[in-house]
C-alpha positions in Angstrom: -197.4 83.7 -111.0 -194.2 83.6 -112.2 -193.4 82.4 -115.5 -194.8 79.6 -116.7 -191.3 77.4 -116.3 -192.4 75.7 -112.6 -190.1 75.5 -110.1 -188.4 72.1 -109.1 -188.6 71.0 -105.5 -186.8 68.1 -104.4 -187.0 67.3 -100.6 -185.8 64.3 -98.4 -185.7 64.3 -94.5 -183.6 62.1 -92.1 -183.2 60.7 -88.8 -180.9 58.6 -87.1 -183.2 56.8 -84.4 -186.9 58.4 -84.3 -186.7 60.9 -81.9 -182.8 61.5 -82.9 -180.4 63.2 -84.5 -182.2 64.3 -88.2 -181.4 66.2 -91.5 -183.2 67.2 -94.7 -182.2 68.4 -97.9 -183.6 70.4 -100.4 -182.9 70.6 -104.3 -184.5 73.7 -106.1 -183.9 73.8 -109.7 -185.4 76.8 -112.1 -184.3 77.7 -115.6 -180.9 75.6 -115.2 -180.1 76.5 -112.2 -179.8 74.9 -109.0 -179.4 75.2 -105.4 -179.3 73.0 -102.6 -180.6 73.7 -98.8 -179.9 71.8 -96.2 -180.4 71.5 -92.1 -181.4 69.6 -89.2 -181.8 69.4 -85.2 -180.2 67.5 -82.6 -183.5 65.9 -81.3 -186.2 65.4 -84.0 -188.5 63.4 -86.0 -188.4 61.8 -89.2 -191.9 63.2 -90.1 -190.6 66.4 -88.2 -187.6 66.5 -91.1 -189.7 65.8 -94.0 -191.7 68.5 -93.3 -189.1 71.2 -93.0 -187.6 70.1 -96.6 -190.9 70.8 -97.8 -190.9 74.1 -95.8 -187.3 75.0 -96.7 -187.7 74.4 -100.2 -191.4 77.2 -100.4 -189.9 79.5 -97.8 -187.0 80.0 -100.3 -188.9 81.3 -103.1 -189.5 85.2 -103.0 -192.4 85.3 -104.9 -195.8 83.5 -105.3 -194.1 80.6 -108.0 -195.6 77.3 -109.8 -193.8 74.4 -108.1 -193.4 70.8 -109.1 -192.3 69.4 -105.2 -191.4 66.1 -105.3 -191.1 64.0 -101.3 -190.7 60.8 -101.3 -192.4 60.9 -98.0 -196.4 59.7 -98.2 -197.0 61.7 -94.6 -196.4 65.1 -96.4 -197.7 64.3 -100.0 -200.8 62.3 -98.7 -201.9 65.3 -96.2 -201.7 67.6 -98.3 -203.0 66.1 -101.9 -205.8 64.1 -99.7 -207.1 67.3 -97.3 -205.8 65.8 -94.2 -204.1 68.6 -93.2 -206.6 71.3 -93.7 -208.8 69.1 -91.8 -207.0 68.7 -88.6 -206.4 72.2 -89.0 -210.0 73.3 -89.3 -210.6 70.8 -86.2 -208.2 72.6 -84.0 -205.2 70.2 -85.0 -207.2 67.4 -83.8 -207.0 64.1 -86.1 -210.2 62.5 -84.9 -212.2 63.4 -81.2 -209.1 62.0 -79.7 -206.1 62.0 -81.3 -203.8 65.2 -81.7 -202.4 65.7 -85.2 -198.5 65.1 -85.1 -196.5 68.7 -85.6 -198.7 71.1 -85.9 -196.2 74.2 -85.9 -194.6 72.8 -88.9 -198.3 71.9 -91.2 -199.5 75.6 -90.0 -196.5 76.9 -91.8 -196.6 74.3 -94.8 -200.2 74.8 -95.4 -200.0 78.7 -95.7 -196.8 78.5 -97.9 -198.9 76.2 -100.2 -202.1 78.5 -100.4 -199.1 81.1 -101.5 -197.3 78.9 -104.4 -199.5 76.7 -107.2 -197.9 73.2 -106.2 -198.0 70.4 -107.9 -197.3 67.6 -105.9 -195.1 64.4 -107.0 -194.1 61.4 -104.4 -191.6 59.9 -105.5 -190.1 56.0 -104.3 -187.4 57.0 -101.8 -183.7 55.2 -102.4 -185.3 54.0 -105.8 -182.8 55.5 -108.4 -184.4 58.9 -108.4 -181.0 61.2 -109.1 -182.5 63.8 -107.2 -183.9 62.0 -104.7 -180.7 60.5 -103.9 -178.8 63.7 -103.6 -181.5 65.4 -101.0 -181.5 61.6 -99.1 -177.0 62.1 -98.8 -178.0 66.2 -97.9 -180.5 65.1 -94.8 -177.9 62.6 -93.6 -175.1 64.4 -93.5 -176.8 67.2 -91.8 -178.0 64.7 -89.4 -174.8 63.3 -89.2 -173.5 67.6 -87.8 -176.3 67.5 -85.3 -175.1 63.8 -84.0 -172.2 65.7 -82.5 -174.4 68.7 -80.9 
């Protein structure tokens, strides 16, 4: 691991109409410094978006790292902190006998980058104040706001 400073993940997706135009935005701070990600697709998901913040944000770490990553979105913090993931995983991305777990190219990737890092996660109340928070919400919409146009 490096350090024992963790690294800061902040992460926010966005969509305008769900399927539509979406965005994320990612905040990664470490030691003072800070960078900000951000992306999107012309056709997507809400859920889809919020994922790929939480993606973006491990994926641009280039070692194994302790992470703080805060979502304020309950489908990402709530499938990974309560095992729902691993479980639809281990049942061949099935969420009960019938029902197909939602995205399951995007939690394959989350869950191996999370069995990389030591991440602590933190949900946070979306357009509650949270500085952070706020700044990756304006990121996701104005990259949903580019892919509007594609």
């Amino acid at each position: 691991m490096s350090g024992t400073e963790p690294v800061e993940i902040f992460t926010d997706g966005a969509c305008s109409g769900n399927p539509g135009p979406g965005g994320y935005g990612v905040i990664l701070k470490y030691k003072g410094t800070e960078k900000e990600l951000s992306g999107g697709d012309p056709n997507t998901t809400n859920n889809r978006m919020e994922l790929l913040a939480a993606i973006t944000g491990l994926e641009a770490l280039k070692r194994p790292c302790k992470v703080r990553l805060y979502s304020d979105s309950k489908y990402v913090i709530d499938a990974l902190k309560l095992g729902w993931a691993e479980k639809w995983q281990k049942n061949g991305w099935m969420r009960n006998k019938k029902d197909p777990a939602l995205n399951p190219d995007l939690w394959e990737r989350l869950l191996d980058l999370v069995r990389i890092h030591d991440v602590e996660l933190i949900w946070v109340k979306g357009h509650a104040g949270h500085p952070e928070n706020e700044r990756c919400d304006r990121l996701a919409v104005e990259a949903a706001e580019r892919n509007r146009s594609l």
